[in-house]
C-alpha positions in Angstrom: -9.2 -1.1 -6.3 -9.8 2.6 -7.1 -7.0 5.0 -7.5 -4.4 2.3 -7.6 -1.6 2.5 -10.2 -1.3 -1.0 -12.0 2.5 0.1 -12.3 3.3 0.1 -8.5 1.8 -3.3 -7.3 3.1 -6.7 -7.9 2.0 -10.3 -6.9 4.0 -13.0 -6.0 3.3 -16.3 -7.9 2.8 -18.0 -5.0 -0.3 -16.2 -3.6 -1.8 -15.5 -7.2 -4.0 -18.8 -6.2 -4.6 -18.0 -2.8 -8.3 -19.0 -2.0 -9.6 -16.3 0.6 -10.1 -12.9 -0.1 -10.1 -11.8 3.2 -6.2 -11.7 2.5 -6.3 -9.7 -0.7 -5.3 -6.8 1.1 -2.2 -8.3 2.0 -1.3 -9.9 -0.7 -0.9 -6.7 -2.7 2.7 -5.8 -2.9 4.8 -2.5 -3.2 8.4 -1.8 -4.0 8.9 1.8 -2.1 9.5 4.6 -4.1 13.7 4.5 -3.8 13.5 0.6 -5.1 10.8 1.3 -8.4 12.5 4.6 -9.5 15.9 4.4 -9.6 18.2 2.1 -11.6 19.4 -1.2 -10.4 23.4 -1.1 -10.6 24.5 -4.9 -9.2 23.5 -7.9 -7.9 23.7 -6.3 -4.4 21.2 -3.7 -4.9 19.0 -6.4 -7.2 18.7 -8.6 -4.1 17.0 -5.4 -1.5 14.8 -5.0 -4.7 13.4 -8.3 -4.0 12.4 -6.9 -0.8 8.9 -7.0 -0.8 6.5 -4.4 1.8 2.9 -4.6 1.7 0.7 -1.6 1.2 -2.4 0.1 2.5 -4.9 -0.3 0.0 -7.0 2.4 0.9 -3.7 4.4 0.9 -1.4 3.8 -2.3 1.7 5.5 -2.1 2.9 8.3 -4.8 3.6 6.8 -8.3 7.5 8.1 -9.3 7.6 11.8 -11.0 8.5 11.4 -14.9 10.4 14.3 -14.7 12.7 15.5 -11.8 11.6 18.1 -9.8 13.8 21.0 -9.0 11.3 23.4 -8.0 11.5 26.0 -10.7 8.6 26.0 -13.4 9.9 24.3 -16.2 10.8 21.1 -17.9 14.5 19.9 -17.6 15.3 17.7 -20.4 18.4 17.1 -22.3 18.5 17.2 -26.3 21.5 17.2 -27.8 22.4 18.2 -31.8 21.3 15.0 -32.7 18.0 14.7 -31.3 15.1 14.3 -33.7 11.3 15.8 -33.8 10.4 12.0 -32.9 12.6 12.0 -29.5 11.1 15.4 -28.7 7.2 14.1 -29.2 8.5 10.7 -26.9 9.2 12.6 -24.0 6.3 14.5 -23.5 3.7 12.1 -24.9 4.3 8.9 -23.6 2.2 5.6 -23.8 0.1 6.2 -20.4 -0.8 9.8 -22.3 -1.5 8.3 -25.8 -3.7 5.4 -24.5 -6.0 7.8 -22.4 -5.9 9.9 -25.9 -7.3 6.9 -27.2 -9.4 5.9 -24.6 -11.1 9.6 -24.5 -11.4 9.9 -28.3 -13.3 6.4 -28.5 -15.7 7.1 -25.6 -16.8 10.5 -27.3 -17.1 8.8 -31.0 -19.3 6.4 -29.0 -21.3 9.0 -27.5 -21.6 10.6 -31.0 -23.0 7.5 -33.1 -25.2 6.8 -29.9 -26.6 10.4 -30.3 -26.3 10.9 -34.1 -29.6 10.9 -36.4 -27.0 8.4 -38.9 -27.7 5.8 -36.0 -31.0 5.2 -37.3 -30.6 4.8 -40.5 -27.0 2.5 -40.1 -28.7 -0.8 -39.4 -30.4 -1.8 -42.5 -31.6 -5.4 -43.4 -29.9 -6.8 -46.2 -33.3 -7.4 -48.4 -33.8 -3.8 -48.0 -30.3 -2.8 -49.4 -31.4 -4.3 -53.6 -32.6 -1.1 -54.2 -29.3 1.0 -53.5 -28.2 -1.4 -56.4 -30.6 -0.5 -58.9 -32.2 -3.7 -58.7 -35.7 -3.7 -57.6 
């Protein structure tokens, strides 16, 4: 399922079981864009949420913008007085950006050990470790 958002498609419980995978395809479902992005206000508009469409796999449709375009080049966000340094860092750096931070960071420490002349010498059997003591 490359280049699908994990965000944007939903299951129901019903056909989380279902035994052919010829019917994968359809069993992927996709709130449209209007439904997943804006608020839900009453129990009218919560029951057309529950409105389920399937999607093309091979074409998944646009995850929702995190910030609202307006066509001008720059970011339109509201701090007030009372906003803090932490609020400011939230907006922009969000969980999605932080855990391919991660992600990144961890693959190129990997590739580091892996490649690192330490690599040889961090594996070392515990009978050989009495002399590091002083005890020989």
């Amino acid at each position: 399922m490359d280049g699908i958002d994990d965000e944007n498609i939903f299951l129901l419980d019903d056909e989380l079981h279902s035994d052919t995978d010829t019917d994968i395809s359809s069993n992927y479902l996709d709130y449209s864009s209007d439904d997943s992005c804006s608020e839900l206000s009453s129990d009218e508009d919560l029951s057309s949420a529950r409105i389920f469409t399937e999607i093309d796999v091979k074409n998944p449709p646009v995850p929702c913008p995190r910030f609202k375009f307006s066509g001008i080049p720059s970011v339109h966000v509201q701090f007030d007085d009372t906003s803090d340094v932490l609020q400011f860092y939230e907006t922009f750096i969000d969980f999605s950006l932080m855990s391919k931070i991660v992600e990144e960071t961890n693959k190129y420490a990997k590739q580091c050990i892996q490649s690192s002349v330490a690599r040889q010498f961090s594996k070392i059997a515990l009978k050989n470790n009495s002399f590091l003591m002083g005890h020989e």
